[in-house]
Backbone as CSV, one residue per row, in Angstrom:
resi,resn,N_x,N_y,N_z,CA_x,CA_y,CA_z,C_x,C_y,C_z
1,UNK,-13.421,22.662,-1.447,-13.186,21.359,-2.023,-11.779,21.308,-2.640
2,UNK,-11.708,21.987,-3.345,-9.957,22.380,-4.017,-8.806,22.011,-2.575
3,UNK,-8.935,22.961,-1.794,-7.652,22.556,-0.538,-7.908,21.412,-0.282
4,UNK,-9.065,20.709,-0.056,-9.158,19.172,0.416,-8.753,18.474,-0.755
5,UNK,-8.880,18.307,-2.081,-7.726,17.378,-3.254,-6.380,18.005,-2.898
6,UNK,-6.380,19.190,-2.628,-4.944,19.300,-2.593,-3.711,18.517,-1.192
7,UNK,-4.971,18.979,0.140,-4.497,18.032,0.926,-4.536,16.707,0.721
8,UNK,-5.469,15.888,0.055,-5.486,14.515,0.062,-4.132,14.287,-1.108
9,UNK,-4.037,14.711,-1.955,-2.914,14.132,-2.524,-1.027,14.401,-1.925
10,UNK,-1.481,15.237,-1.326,-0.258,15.684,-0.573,0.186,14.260,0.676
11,UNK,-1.022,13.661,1.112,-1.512,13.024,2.188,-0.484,11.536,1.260
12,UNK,-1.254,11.620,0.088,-0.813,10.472,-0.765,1.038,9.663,-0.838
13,UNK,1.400,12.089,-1.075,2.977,11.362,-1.087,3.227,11.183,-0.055
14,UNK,3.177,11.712,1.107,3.013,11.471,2.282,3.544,10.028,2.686
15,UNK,2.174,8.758,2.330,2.276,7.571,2.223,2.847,7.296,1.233
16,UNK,3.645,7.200,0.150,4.542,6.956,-0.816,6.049,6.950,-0.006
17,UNK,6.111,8.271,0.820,7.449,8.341,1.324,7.569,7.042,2.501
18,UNK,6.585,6.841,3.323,6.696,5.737,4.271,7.009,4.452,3.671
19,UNK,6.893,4.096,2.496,7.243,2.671,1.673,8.039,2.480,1.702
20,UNK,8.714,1.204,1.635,10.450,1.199,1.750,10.426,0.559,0.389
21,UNK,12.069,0.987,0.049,12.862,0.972,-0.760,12.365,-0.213,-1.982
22,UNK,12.108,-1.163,-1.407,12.246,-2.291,-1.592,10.957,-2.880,-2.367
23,UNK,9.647,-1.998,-1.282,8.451,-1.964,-2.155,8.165,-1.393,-3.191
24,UNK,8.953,0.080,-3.411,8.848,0.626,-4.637,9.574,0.001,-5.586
25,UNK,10.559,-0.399,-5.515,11.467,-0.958,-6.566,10.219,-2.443,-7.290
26,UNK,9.673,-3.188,-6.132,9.043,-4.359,-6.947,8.020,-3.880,-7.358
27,UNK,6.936,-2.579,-7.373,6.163,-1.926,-8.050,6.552,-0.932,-9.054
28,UNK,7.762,-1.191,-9.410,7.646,0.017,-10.276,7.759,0.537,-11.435
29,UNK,5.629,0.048,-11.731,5.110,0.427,-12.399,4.394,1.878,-11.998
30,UNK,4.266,1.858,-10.974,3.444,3.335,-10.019,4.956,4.351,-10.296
31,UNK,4.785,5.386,-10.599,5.312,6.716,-10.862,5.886,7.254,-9.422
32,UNK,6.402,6.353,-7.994,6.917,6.594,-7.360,7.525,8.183,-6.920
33,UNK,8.431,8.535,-8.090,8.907,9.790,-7.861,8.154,11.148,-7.771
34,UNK,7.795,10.774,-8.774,6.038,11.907,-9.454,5.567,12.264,-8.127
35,UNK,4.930,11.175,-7.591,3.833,10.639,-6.353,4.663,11.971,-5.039
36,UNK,5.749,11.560,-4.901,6.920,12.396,-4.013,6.870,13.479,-3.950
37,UNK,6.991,13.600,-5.407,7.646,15.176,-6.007,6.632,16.051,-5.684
38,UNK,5.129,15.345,-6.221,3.904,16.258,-6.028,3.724,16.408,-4.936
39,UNK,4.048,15.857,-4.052,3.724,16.550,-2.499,4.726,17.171,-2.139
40,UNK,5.963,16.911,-2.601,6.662,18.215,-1.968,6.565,19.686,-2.891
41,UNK,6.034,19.660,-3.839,5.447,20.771,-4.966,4.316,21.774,-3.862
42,UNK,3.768,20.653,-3.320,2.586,21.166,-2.509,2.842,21.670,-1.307
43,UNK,4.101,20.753,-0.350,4.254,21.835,0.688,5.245,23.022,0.559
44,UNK,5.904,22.837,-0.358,6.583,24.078,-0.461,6.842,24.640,-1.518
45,UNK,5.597,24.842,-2.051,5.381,26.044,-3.102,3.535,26.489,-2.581
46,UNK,3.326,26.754,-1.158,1.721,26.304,-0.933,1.291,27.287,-1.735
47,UNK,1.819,28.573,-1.645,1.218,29.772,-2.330,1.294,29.869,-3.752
48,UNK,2.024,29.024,-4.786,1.922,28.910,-5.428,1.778,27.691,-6.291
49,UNK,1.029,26.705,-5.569,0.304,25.908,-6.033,-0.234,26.214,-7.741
50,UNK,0.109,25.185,-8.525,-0.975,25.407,-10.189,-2.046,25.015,-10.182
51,UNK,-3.234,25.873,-9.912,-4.753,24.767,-10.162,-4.744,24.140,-11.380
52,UNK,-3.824,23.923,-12.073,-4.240,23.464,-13.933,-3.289,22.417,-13.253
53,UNK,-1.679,22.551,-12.615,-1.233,21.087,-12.216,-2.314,20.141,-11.329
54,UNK,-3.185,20.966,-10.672,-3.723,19.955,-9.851,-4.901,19.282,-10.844
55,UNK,-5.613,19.796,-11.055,-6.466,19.304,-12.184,-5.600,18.224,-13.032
56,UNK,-4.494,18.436,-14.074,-3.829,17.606,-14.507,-3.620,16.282,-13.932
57,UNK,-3.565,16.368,-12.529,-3.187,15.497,-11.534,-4.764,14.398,-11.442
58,UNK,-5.643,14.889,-10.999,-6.886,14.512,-10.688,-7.455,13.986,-11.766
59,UNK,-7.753,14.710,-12.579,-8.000,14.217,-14.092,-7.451,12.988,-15.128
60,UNK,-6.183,13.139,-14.762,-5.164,12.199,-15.650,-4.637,10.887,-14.716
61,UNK,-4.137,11.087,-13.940,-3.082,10.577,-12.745,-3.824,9.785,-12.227
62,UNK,-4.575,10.283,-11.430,-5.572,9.436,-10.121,-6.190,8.455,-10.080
63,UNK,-6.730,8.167,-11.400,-7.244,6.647,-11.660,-6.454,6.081,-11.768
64,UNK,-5.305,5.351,-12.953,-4.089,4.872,-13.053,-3.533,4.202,-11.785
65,UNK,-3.273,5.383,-10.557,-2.545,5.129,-9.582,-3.548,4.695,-8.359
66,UNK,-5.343,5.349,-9.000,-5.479,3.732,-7.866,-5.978,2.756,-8.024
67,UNK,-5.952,2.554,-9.410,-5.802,1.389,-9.345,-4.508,0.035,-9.417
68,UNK,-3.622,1.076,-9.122,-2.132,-0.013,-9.064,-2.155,-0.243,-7.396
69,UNK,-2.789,0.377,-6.682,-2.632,0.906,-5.539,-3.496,-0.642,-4.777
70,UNK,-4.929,-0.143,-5.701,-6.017,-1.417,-5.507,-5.425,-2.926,-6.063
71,UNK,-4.816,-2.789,-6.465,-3.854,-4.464,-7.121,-2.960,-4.426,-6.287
72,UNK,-2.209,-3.509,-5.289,-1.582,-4.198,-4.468,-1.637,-4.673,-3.336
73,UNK,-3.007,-4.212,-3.140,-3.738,-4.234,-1.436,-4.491,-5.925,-1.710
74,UNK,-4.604,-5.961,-2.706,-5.586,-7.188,-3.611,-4.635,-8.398,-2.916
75,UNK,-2.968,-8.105,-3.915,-2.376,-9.064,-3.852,-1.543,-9.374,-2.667
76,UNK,-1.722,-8.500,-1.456,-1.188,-8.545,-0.269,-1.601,-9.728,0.624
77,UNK,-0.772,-10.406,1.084,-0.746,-11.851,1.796,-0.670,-11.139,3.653
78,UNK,-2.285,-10.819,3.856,-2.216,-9.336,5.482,-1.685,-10.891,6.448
79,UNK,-2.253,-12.143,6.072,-1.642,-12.598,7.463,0.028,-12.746,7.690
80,UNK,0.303,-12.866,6.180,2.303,-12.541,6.550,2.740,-11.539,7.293
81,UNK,1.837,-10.729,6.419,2.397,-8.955,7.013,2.275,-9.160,8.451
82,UNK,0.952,-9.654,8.508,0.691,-9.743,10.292,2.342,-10.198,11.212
83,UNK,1.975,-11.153,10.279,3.365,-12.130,10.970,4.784,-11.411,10.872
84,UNK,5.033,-10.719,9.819,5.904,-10.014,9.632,6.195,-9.085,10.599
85,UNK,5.266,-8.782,11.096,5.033,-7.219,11.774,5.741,-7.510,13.512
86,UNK,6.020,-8.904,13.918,5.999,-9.244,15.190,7.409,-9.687,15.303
């Protein structure tokens, strides 16, 4: 269970890095960099991963961020995007 939080949040910055510029800047209230940083903490430090950072992470972090996450999916206008997308 531990490697799977660790992959899923890794997964997270993952999708943080695909956002453009533009979206983070008008959200940013979400900890953007943090979000980044912790996944690159994760792929390249794998062996020395902190179980007390990850816990910290899970514990503290994870609600906060999804629910900024869930307010933006909320306030997303999908048929623009649609339209956007073409």
């Amino acid at each position: 269970m531990y490697y799977a939080v660790v992959k899923n949040i890794e997964m997270m910055g993952e999708a943080a890095n695909m956002l453009t510029t533009e979206f983070q800047q008008a959200h940013n209230e979400t900890p953007w960099k943090m979000v980044k940083g912790m996944r690159n903490y994760i792929v390249h430090e794998y062996f020395q991963i902190d179980s007390i950072v990850v816990w910290e992470v899970v514990t503290k972090e994870l609600a906060p961020l999804r629910a900024q996450i869930e307010k933006y999916i909320s306030e997303t206008d999908w048929k623009q995007w649609e339209t956007d997308l073409i």
